[in-house]
LODRENVO-856483 format. One line per 10 residues: number of its first residue (from 1); their letters; for each residue x, y, z of C-alpha. Coordinates in Angstrom, 1 decimal. Example, Ala and Ser with C-alpha at 12.3 -4.5 7.8 and 13.67 -1.06 7.14 Angstrom:
1> as> 12.3 -4.5 7.8 ~ 13.7 -1.1 7.1
// end
This chain:
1> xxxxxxxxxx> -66.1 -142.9 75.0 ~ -66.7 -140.6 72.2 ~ -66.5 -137.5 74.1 ~ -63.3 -138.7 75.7 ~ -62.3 -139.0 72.2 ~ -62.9 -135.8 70.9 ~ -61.8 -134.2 74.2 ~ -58.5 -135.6 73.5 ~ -58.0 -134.5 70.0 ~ -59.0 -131.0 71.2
11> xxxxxxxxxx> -56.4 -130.7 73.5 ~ -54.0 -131.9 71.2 ~ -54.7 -128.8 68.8 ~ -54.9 -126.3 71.6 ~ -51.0 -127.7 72.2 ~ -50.2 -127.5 68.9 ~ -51.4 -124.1 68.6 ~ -49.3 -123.1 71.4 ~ -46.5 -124.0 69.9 ~ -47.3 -122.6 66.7
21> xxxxxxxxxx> -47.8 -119.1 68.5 ~ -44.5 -119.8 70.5 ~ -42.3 -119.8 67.0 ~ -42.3 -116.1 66.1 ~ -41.5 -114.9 69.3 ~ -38.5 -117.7 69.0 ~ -37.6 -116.6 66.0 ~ -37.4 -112.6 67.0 ~ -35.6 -113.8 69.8 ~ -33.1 -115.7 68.2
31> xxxxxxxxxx> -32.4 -113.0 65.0 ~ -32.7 -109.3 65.5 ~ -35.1 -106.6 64.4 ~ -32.1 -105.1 62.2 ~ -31.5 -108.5 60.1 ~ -35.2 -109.1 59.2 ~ -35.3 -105.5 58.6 ~ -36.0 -104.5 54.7 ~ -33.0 -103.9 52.0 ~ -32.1 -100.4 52.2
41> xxxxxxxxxx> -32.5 -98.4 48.9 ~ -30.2 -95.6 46.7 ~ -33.1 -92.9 47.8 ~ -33.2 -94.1 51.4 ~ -29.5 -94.0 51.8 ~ -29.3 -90.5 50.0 ~ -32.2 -89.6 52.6 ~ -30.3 -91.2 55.8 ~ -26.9 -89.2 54.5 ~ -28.4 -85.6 53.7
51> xxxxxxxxxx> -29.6 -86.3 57.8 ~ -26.4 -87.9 59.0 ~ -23.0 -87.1 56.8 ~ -20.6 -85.0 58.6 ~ -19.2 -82.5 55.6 ~ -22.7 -81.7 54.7 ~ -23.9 -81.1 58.4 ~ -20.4 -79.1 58.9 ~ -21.4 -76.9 55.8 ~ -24.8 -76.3 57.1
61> xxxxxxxxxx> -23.6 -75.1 60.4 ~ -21.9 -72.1 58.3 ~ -25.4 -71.0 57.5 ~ -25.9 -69.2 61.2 ~ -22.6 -67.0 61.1 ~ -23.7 -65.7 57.4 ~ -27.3 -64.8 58.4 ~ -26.2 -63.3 61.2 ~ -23.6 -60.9 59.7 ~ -25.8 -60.5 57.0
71> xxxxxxxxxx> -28.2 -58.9 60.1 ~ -25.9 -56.7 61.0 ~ -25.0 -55.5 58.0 ~ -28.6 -54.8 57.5 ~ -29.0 -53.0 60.3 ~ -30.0 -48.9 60.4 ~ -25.9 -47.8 61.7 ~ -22.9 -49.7 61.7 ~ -21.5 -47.9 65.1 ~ -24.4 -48.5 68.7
81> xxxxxxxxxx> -24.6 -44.8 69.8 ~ -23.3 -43.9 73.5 ~ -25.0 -42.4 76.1 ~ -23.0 -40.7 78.9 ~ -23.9 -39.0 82.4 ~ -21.9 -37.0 84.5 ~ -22.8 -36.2 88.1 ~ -20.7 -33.0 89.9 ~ -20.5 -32.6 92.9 ~ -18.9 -29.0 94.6
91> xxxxxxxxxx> -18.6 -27.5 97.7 ~ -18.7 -23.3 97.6 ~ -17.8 -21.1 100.8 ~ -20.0 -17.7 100.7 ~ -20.0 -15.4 103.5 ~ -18.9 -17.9 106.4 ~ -20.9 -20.6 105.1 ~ -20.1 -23.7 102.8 ~ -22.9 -24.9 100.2 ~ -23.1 -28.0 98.6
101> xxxxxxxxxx> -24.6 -28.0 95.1 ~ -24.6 -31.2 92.5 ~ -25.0 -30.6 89.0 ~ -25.6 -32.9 86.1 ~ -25.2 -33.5 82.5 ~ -26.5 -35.8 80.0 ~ -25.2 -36.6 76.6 ~ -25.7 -38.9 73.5 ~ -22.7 -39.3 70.5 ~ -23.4 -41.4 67.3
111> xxxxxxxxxx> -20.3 -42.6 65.4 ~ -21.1 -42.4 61.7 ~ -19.5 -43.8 58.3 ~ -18.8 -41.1 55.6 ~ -17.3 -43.5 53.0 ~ -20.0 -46.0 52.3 ~ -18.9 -48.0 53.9 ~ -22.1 -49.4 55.2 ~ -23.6 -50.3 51.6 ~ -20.0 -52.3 50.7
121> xxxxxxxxxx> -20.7 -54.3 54.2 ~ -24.0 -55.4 53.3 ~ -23.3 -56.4 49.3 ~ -20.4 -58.6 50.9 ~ -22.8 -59.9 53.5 ~ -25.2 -60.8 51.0 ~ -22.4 -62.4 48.9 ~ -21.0 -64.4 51.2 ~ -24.5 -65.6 52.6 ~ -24.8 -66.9 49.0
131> xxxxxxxxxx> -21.6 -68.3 48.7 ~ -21.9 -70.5 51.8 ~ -25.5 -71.4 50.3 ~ -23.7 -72.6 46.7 ~ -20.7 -74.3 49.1 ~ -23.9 -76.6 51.1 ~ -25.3 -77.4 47.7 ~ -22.1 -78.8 46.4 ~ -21.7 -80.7 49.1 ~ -25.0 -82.2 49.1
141> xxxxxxxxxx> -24.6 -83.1 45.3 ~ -20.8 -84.7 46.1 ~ -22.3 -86.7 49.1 ~ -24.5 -87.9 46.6 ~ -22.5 -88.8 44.2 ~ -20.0 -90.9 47.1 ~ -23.5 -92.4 48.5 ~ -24.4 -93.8 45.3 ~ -20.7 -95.3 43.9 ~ -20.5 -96.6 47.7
151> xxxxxxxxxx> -24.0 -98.2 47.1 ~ -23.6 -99.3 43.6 ~ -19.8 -100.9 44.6 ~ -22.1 -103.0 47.4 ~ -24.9 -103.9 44.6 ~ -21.8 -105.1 42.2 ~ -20.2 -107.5 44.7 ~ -23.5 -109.0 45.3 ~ -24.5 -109.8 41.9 ~ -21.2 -111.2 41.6
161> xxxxxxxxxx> -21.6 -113.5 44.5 ~ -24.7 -115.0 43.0 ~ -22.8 -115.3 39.5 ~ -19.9 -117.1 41.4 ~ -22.5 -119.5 43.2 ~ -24.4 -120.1 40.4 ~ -21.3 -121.2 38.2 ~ -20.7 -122.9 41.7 ~ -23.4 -125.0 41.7 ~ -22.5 -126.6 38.0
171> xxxxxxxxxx> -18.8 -126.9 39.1 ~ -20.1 -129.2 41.9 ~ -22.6 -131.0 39.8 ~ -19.9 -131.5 37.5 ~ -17.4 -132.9 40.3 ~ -20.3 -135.0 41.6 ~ -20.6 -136.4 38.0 ~ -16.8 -137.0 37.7 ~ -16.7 -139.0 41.4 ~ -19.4 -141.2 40.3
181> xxxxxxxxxx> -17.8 -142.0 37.0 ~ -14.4 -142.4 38.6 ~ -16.2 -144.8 41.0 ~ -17.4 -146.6 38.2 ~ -14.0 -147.0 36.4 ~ -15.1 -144.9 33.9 ~ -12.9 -141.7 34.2 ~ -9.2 -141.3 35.7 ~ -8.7 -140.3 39.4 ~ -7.0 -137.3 37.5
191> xxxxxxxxxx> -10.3 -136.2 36.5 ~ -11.4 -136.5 39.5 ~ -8.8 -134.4 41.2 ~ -9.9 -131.9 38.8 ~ -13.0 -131.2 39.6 ~ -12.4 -131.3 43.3 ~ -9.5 -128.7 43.0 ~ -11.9 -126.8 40.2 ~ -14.8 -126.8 43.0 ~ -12.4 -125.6 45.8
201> xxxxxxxxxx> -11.6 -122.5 43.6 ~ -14.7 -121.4 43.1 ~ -15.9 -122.1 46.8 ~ -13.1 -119.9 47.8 ~ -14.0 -117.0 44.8 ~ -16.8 -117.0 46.5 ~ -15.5 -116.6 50.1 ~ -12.8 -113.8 48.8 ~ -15.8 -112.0 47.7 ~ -17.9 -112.6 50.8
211> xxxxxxxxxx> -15.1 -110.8 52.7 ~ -15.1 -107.7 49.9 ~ -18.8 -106.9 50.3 ~ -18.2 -106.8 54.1 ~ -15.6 -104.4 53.9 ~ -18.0 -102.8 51.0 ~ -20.7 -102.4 53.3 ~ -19.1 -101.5 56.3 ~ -17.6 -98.2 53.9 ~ -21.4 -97.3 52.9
221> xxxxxxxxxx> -22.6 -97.5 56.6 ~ -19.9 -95.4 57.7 ~ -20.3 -92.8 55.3 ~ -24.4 -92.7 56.3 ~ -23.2 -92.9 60.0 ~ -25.3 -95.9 60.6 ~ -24.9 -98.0 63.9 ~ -23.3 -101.2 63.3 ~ -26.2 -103.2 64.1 ~ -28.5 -101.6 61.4
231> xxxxxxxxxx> -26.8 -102.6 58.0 ~ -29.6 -103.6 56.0 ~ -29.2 -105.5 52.3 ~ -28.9 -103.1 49.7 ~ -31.7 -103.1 46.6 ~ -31.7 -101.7 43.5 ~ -30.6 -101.9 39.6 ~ -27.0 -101.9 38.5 ~ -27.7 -100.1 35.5 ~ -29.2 -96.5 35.0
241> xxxxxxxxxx> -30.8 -95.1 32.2 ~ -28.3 -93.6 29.5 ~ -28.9 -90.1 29.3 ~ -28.8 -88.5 25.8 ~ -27.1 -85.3 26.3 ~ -23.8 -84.3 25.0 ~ -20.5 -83.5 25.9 ~ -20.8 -79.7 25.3 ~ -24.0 -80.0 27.1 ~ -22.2 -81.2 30.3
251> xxxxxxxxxx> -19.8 -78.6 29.6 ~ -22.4 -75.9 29.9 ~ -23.6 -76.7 32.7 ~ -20.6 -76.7 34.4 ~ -19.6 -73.4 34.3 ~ -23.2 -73.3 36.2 ~ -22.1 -76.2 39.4 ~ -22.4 -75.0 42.6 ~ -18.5 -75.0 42.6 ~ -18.0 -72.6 40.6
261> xxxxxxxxxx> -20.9 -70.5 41.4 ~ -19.4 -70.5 45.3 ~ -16.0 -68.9 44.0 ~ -17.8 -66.4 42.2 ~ -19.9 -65.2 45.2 ~ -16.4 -65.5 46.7 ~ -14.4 -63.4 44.4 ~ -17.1 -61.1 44.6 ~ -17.1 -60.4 48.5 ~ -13.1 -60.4 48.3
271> xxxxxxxxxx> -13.8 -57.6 45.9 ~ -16.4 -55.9 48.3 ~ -14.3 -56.3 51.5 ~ -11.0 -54.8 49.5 ~ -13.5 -51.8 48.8 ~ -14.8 -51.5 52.4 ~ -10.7 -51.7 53.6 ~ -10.0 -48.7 51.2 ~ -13.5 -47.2 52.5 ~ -11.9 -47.3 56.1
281> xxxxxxxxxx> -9.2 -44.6 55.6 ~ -12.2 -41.8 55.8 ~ -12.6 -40.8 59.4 ~ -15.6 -41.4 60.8 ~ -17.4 -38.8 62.1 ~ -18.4 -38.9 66.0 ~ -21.7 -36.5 66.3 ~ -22.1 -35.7 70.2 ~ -25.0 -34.0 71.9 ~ -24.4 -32.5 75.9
291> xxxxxxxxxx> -27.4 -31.5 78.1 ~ -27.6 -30.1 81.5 ~ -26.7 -26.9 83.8 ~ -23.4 -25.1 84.2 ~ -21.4 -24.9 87.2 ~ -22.3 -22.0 88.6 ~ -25.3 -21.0 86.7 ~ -28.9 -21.5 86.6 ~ -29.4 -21.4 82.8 ~ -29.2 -25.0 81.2
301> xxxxxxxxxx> -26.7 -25.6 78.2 ~ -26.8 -27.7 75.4 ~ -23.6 -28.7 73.9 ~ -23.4 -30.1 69.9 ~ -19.6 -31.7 69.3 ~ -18.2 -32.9 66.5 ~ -14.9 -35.3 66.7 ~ -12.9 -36.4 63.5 ~ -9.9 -37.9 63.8 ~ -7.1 -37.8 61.2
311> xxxxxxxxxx> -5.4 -39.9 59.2 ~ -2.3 -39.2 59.3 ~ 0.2 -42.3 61.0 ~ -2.3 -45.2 60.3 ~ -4.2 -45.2 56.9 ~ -5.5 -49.3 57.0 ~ -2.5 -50.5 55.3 ~ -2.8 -53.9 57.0 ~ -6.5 -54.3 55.9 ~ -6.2 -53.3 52.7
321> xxxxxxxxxx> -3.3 -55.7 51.8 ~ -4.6 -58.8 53.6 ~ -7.8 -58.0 51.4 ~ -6.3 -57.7 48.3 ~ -4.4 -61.2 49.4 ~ -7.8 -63.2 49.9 ~ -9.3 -61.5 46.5 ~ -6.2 -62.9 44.3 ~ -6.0 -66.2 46.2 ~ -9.7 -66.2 46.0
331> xxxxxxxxxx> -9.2 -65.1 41.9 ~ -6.4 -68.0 41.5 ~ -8.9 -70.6 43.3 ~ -11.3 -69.6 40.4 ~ -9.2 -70.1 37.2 ~ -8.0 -73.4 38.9 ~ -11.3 -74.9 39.7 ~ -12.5 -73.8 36.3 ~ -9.6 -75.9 34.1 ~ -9.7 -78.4 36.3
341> xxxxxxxxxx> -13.7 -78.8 36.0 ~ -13.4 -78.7 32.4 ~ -10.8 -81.1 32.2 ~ -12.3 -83.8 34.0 ~ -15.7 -83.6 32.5 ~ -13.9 -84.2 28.9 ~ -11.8 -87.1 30.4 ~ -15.0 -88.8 32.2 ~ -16.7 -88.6 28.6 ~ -14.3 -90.6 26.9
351> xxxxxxxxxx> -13.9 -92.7 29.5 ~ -17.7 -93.1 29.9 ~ -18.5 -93.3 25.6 ~ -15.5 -96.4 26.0 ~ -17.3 -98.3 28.2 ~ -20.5 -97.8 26.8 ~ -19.2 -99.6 23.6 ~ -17.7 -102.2 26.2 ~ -20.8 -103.1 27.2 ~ -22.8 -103.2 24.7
361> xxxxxxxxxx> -20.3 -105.8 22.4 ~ -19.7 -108.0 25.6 ~ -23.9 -108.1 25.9 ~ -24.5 -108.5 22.6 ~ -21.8 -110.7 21.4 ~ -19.8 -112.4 23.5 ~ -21.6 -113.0 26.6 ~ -24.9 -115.0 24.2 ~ -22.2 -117.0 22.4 ~ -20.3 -118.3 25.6
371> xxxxxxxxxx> -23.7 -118.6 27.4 ~ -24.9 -120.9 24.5 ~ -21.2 -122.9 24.7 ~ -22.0 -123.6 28.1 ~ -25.4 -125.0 27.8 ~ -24.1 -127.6 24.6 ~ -20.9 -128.7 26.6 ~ -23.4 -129.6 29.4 ~ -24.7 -131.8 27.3 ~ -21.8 -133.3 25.5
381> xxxxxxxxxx> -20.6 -133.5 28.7 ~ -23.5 -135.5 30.1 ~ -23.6 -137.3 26.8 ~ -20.0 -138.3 27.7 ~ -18.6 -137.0 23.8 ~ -16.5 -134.5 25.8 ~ -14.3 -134.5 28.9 ~ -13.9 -132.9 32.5 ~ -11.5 -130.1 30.3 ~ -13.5 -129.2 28.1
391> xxxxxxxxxx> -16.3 -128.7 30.2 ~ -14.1 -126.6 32.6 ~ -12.8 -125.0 29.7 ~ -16.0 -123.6 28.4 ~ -17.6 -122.9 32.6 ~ -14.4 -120.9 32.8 ~ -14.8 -118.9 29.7 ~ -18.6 -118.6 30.7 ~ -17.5 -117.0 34.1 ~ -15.0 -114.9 33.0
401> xxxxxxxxxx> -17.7 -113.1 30.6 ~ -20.1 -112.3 32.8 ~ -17.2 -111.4 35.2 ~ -16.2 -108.8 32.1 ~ -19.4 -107.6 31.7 ~ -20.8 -107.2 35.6 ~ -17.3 -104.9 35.8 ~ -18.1 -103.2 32.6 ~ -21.4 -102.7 34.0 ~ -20.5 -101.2 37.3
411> xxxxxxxxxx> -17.4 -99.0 35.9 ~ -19.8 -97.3 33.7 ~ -22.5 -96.5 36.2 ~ -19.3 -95.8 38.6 ~ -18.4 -93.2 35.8 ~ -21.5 -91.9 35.1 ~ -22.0 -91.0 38.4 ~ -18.7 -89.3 38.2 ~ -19.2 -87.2 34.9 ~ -22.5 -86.1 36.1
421> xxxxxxxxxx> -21.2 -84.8 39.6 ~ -18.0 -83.4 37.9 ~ -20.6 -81.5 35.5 ~ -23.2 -80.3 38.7 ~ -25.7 -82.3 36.4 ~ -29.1 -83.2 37.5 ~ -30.7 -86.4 36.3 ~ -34.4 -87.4 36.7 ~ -32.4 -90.7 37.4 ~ -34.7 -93.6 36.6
431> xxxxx> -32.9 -97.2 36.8 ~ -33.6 -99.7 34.6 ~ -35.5 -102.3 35.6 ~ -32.7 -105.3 35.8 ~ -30.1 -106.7 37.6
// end
């Protein structure tokens, strides 16, 4: 009876166990491997978009068709030399008789430059290559900088989901508090009303914001070309560190950004190719070599030719002015890009020293004092020495702070991120440590 017994209970683990083993493959079949998958960070997402983005890949692509000019410029002669062979044939009548006899002659010609024009090639090969090189790091830095106000626009809208639930939560605690007291007698169906209508507000807050972060999201998976079923969480801090340089520090630098540096290399091969269009009025010269045996004689003859045309109808003018027409568009490009940098790194300061200041007096200030309201009207309110108002008055103030500072918050690191791109500046970009 005893063994029965424990028979019996053992079986009853072994099916419990089953069914214990049995749950996790429930649960991966129920909920995909992409929504269990981990929240995606700011240095993974700059990793997946320096693999994935469009513009930058496009830029890259460039990178072939410069290395390969740059080859050819490189190369020992601009002109391949030509080889030629001629075969004659002839048929002579001598005494009565005809003889057939086939001669043939060999040759080699070699076009060459006389102008330089073969160094001028290869400085605006060289230039360009390093143009298009400057052109795929400014791209990189400016996908950068959309990855990261993308990602920090998706970290915003979460935090201000769980600010909006939170304050949630004591709305409906407070409307539960309200029903019971209007149950009791104690408080008007008025104040009742106003919680429930207070509490649907904030439920649907928190739905209109629901709907921004999926539009959010779906903008920062685009941009890193992710399928639509792998769209992780995002992680990280809202705030970065505040960097202590200045604003004739950022202005320094950017008359360093790739940007700028591109339009140089630019201006310079503009300047290079007007030079090699001018270069191209000198003839070449066309250095020939013949070899083989004359009609009619045993002896064999070597033949040296020279060829030079001259130029007298055509002299490049086409060439030379559509040159001259990249190198002062090229020149205009330069002197816009140039104001225009400098302009918007000394608007982005202001505009980022402003909300600096903004955030700083809403955190030190205004946010403790209304936080500190909050937590004495709750219990007032409990206390029943105030009423639904009041209490609603003070939640609302509460929520309206931390809605001011969460958006101060992200327009500054939204700005930051702007200056700092404007200005080709690098940060050692190490977030602080809160959300």
């Amino acid at each position: 009876m005893q063994f029965v017994t424990i028979f019996r209970t053992l079986r009853g683990r072994m099916r419990l166990m089953r069914r214990l083993i049995g749950v996790p493959f429930l649960f991966a079949s129920l909920y995909p491997l992409s929504a269990l998958s981990t929240p995606l960070t700011l240095e993974q997402a700059w990793e997946q978009a320096e693999q994935t983005n469009p513009a930058l890949r496009a830029a890259q692509a460039n990178l072939a068709a410069a290395q390969g000019e740059l080859t050819d410029a490189r190369a020992l002669l601009w002109n391949n030399p030509q080889i030629s062979t001629e075969i004659r044939s002839r048929n002579v009548s001598q005494t009565g008789q005809s003889i057939d006899s086939k001669d043939g002659v060999s040759g080699l010609s070699q076009t060459l430059e006389i102008a330089g024009q073969q160094g001028i090639r290869q400085r605006a090969a060289e230039k360009n290559l390093a143009a298009i090189q400057e052109n795929i790091a400014e791209t990189k830095r400016q996908v950068h900088a959309d990855v990261e106000q993308r990602f920090v626009q998706v970290l915003s809208l979460q935090l201000r989901i769980r600010t909006e639930e939170a304050m949630l939560k004591l709305i409906e605690d407070a409307a539960t508090a309200v029903r019971k007291r209007v149950e009791a007698g104690e408080d008007s169906r008025l104040d009742g009303n106003l919680a429930k209508v207070e509490a649907e507000r904030a439920r649907n807050q928190v739905s209109i914001l629901k709907e921004q972060l999926v539009q959010a999201r779906a903008d920062l998976f685009a941009l890193l070309q992710m399928a639509p079923d792998q769209k992780p969480e995002v992680t990280g801090p809202l705030d970065a560190d505040l960097p202590s340089y200045t604003l004739e520090d950022l202005l320094a630098n950017a008359a360093h950004r790739p940007l700028l540096s591109a339009l140089d290399y630019r201006e310079g091969g503009a300047r290079d190719r007007v030079a090699l269009e001018r270069a191209s009025i000198y003839p070449d010269v066309t250095l020939g070599l013949r070899y083989g045996r004359e009609l009619g004689v045993d002896n064999k003859v070597a033949t040296l030719s020279v060829s030079l045309p001259i130029p007298l109808f055509r002299r490049n003018a086409t060439g030379i002015g559509r040159a001259e027409t990249d190198l002062t568009q090229t020149e205009i490009e330069k002197q816009t890009a140039s104001r225009d940098v400098r302009a918007q790194v000394s608007a982005l300061w202001q505009r980022w020293v402003g909300l600096k200041t903004r955030v700083k007096r809403l955190s030190e200030s205004v946010l403790p004092s209304l936080e500190e309201n909050q937590h004495l009207s709750s219990i007032s309110f409990r206390a029943g020495e105030i009423g639904l108002l009041q209490l609603l008055l003070v939640n609302r103030q509460v929520l309206d702070g931390q809605r001011d500072l969460l958006d101060a918050r992200t327009e500054l690191r939204l700005t930051q991120v702007a200056l700092e791109a404007a200005a080709g500046w690098q940060p050692a970009r190490h977030a602080l440590n809160k959300n």
